[in-house]
C-alpha positions in Angstrom: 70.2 -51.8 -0.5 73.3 -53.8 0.2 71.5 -57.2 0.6 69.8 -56.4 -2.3 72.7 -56.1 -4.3 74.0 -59.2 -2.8 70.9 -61.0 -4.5 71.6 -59.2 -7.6 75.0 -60.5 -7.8 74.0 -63.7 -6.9 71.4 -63.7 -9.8 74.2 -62.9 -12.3 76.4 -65.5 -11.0 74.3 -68.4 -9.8 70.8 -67.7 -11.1 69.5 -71.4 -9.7 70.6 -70.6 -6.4 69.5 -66.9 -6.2 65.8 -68.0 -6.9 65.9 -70.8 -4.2 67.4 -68.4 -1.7 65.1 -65.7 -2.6 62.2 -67.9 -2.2 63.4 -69.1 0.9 64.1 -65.5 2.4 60.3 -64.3 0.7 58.9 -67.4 2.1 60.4 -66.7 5.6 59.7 -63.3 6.1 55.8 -63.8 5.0 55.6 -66.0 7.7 57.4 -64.2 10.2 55.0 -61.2 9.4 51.6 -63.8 9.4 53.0 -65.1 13.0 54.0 -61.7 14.5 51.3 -59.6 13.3 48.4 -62.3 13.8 48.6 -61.7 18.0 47.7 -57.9 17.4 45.3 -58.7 14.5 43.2 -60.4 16.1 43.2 -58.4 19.2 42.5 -54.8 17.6 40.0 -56.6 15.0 38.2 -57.5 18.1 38.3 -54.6 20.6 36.8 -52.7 17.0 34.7 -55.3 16.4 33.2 -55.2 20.2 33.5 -51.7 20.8 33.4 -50.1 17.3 36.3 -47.9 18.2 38.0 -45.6 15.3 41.4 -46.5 17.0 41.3 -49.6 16.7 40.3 -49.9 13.0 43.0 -47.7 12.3 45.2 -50.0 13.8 44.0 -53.2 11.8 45.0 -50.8 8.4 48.6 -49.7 9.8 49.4 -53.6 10.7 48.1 -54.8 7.4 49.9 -51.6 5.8 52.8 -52.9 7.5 52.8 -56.9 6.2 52.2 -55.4 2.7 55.1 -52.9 3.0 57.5 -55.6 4.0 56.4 -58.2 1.0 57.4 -55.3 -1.1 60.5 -54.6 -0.1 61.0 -58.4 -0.1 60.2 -58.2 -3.9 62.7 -55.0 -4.3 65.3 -57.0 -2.3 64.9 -60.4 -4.4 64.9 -58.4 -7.8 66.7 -55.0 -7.2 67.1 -54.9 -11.2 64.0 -54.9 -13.3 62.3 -53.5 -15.8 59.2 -52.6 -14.5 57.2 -49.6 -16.0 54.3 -48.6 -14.1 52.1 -45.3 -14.9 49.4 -43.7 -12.5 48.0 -40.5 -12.2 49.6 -37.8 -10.4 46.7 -36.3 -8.5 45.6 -39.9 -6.5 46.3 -40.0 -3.1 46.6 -42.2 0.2 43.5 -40.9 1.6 41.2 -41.1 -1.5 38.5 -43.1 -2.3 38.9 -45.4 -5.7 36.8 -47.9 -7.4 39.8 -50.2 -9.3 39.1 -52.4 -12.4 41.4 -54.6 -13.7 42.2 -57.6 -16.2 43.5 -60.8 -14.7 45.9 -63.1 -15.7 47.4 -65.0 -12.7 47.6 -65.0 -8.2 50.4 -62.6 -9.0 48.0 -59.5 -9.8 46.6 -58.9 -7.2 50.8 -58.5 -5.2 51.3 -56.3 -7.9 48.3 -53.9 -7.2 49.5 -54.1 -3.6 53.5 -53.2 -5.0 51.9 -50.1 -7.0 49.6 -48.7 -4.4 52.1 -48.4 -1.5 52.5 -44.6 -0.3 50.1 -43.9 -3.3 46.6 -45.5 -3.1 44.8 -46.6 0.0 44.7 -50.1 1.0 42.8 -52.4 -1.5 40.1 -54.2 -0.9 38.2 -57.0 -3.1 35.1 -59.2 -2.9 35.6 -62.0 -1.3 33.7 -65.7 -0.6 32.3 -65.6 3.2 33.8 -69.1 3.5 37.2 -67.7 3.2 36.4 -66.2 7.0 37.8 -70.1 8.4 40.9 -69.6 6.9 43.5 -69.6 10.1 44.7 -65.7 10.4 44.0 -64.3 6.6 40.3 -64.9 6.6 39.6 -63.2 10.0 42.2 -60.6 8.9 40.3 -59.9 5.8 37.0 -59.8 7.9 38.3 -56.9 10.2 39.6 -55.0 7.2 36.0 -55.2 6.4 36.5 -56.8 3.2 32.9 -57.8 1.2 32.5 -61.1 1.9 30.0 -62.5 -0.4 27.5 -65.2 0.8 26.2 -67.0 -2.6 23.3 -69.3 -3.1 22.5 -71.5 -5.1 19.5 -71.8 -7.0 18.9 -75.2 -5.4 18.9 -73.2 -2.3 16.8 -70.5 -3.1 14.5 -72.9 -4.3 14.3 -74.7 -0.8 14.1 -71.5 0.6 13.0 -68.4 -1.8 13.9 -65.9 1.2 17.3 -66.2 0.4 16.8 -64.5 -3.1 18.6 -61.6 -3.2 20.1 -62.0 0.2 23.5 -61.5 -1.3 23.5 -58.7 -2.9 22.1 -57.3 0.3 24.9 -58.5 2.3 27.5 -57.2 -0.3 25.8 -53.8 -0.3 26.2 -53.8 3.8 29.9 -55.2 3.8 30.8 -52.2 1.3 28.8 -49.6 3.2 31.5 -49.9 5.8 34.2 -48.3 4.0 32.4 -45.6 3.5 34.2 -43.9 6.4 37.4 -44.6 5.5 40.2 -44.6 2.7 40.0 -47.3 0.0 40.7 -49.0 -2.7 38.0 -51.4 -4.0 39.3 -54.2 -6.8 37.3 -56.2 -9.0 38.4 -58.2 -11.8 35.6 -57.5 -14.1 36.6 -60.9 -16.0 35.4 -62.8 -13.2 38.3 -65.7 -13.2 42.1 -65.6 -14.4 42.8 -65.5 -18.0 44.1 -68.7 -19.8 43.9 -69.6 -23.9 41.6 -72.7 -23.4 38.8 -70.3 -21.1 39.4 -67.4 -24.3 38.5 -70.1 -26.6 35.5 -71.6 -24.5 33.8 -68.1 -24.0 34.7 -67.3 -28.0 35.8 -63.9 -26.0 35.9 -61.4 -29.2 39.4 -59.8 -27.5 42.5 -60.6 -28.1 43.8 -60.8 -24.8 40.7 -60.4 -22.7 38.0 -62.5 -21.3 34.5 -61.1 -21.8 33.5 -58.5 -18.6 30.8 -58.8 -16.1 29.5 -55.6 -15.1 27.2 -57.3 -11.8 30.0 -56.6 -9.3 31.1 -52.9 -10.3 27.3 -52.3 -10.6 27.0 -53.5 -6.9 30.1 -51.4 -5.9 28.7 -48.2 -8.0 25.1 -48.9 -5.9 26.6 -49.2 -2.6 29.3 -46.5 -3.0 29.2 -44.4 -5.8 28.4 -40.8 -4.0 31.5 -41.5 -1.9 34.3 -42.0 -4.7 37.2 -40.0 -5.9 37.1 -41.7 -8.8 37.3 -45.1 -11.1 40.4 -46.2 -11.8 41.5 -48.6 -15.0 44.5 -50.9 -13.9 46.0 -52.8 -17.0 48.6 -55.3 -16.3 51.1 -57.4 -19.1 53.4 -59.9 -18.4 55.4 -59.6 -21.4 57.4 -62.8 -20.6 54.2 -64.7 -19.9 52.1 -65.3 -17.2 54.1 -65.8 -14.1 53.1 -68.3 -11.4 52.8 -66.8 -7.8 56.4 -68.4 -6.9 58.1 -66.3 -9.9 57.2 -63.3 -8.3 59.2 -64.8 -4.8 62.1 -66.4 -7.0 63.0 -62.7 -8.9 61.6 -64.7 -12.1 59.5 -61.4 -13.4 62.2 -59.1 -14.9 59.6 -57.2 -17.4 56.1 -56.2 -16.1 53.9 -53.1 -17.5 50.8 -51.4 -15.5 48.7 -48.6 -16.4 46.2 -46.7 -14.1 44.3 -44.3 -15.2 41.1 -42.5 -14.6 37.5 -43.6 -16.7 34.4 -42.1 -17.2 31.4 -43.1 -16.0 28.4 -41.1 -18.0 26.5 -39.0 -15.4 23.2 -40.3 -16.5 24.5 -44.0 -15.9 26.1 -43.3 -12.8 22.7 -42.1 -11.3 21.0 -44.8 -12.3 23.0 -47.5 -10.8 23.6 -45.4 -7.6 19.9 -45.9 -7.4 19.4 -49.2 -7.8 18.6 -49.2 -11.7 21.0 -51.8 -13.0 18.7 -54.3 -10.9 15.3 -53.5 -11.3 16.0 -51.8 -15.2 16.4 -53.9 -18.3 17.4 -50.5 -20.5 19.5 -49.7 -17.4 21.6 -52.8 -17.3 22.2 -53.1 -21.2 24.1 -49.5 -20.7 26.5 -50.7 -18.3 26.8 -53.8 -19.9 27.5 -51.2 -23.2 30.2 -49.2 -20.9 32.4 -51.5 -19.8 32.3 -53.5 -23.3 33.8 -50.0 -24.8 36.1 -49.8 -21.3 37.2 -53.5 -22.8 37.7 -52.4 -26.4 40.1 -49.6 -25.0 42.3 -51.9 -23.0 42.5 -54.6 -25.6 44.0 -52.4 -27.8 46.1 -50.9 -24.5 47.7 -54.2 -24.1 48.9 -54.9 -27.2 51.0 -51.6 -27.7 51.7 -52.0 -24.3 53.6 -55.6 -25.0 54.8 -53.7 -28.1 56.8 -51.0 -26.4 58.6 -53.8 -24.6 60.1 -55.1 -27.9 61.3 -51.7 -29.6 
């Protein structure tokens, strides 16, 4: 508490200087915490990998628990005063089992989810490309978190080689089976790709502040994991300052945020028939989820905008 009121005085007195020095101290201690905790990473994510060991797995979480922990005290320490009002349920819990929506605006989100979810939600997950596995120390890190990592072909490919059709979904359905022994947190940004005006404009999205939604990866999540789940939850995030860029959140630069979790829905009926494979082989199937999370999209529309409202009264 004492440094961080040392970088709050700082802000008041020199703002220029506080956010270089803030993003030098962020900078440094993500680092530090890549260097230090890569060694043990690596060698638990193996020995689990190797001999499938509960231990060890457990280990990977509480050293990935611990990097996340220590970025967010480095945001708490770089911006001790802000004005950040986040709601989520009461009854979630550290050792649940959640299926986690969300809009998304900017490389900043997904910190945020991280910054919400400690002592709260288990760790989150997210789809992620298989090529991001030969990326030095996050990719491998990612892989022994069991992250899905999507393989994706293209139709040139599948065209050389028709086997590959379908191949993955299957491996995205295998890669989520493995959490089904564990705690989790499963994120997917049913927009697909950040927001910006000029992609609103292209899609002719008919929200205000949302790209259209693609229901293909919570389908996939539903299928693979559905009868496991606590629940769904809907995370809405503003920015009511704009959109930051991922430096802002390391130079103190995001004084206002809002987030909303809350629980949704999913109609028995539909839930079924997804959990057994109908959003794929269904037509009728498909057009209701595509039908659900449209109405999920009205809902948060209008969230947002009293959301930003509140801010200015």
């Amino acid at each position: 508490m004492r440094l961080a009121s040392v970088f709050q005085k700082m802000h008041d007195r020199t703002p220029k200087l506080a956010k270089a020095v803030s993003l030098a101290t962020a900078t440094g201690v993500i680092a530090g915490n890549s260097f230090a905790g890569s060694i043990p990473v690596w060698f638990m994510g193996a020995t689990k990998m190797i001999t499938g060991a509960a231990i060890a797995d457990k280990a990977v979480i509480k050293i990935a628990n611990h990097w996340i922990n220590s970025n967010n005290a480095v945001i708490d320490m770089v911006l001790p005063q802000k004005d950040w009002r986040i709601s989520l349920p009461d009854d979630v819990h550290i050792d649940g089992k959640y299926l986690l929506i969300s809009n998304h605006q900017s490389w900043v989100d997904t910190s945020i989810v991280q910054y919400i979810s400690q002592d709260r939600l288990p760790l989150t997950r997210f789809f992620t490309k298989f090529e991001l596995l030969y990326i030095p120390i996050v990719g491998q890190t990612f892989y022994f978190l069991d992250f899905p990592m999507m393989r994706r072909h293209s139709k040139a490919d599948i065209a050389k080689n028709p086997a590959l059709k379908g191949q993955d979904l299957k491996e995205a359905k295998r890669a989520c089976a493995l959490l089904k022994d564990k705690p989790f947190t499963l994120l997917n940004y049913l927009e697909g790709t950040r927001f910006t005006p000029v992609k609103h404009e292209k899609q002719q999205s008919p929200y205000t502040h949302l790209l259209k939604p693609r229901a293909g990866g919570l389908a996939l999540a539903i299928n693979a994991l559905g009868a496991e789940v606590d629940g769904i939850l809907d995370m809405t995030i503003v920015y009511p300052d704009g959109v930051p860029t991922y430096s802002d959140l390391w130079k103190g630069n995001i004084k206002r945020l809002g987030v909303d979790v809350r629980y949704i829905d999913i109609p028995d009926g539909l839930s079924v028939a997804v959990q057994n494979g109908g959003y794929e082989d269904d037509d009728a199937v498909k057009a209701r989820m595509f039908e659900w999370v449209e109405h999920i999209w009205r809902q948060k529309d209008a969230r947002i905008t009293k959301m930003l409202t509140d801010f200015e009264t």
